[in-house]
Residue, then its C-alpha position, 0 to 999 in steps of 0.5 A: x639743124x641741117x639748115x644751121x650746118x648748111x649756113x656755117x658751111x657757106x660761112x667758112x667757104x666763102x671767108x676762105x675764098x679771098x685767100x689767094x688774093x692773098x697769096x698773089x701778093x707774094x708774086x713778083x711783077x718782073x720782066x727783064x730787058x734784052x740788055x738788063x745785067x744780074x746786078x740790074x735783075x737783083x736791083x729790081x727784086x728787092x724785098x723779094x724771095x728769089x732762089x739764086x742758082x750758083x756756078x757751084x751749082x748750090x741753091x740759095x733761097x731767100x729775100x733780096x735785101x740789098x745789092x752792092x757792085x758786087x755781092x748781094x745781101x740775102x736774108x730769111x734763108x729757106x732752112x736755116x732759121x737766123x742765117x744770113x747770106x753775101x753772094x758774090x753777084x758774079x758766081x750767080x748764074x740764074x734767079x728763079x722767082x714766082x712769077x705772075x701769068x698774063 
């Protein structure tokens, strides 16, 4: 019995370890050039989750889902189930995104 339990432990651990693979999909491979704008910068995020930091200093966190020459479209915001957002690119003054390590 001990051995069954032993077995079905094993079992459950090693089916969990390709769990992080997983999550490293969600990691964004992005590195910005000297001269790279914030318009540029949310261009290149696309169809990925970032936290905007305002010159009000509110916090916007969701997807990218499309960047105009002036606003960006956010949607899937973090705590507010069925809104979405249109932020004015200029009032943006940092992105914050996971990132993956070299």
């Amino acid at each position: 019995m001990k051995t069954l339990v032993n077995t079905l432990l094993l079992m459950v651990g090693l089916t969990v370890l390709p769990a992080p693979a997983a999550f490293a999909a969600a990691v964004v491979k992005f590195e910005p050039k000297a001269s790279t704008t914030m318009r540029e910068a949310l261009v290149e995020l696309t169809k990925e989750r970032v936290v905007l930091s305002l010159v009000s200093g509110e916090k916007i966190e969701g997807k990218v889902t499309m960047v105009g020459d002036s606003v960006v479209y956010i949607t899937q915001l973090a705590g507010m189930i069925n809104y979405n957002a249109v932020v004015s690119i200029d009032k943006i003054i940092a992105v914050t995104l996971r990132k993956e390590f070299d």
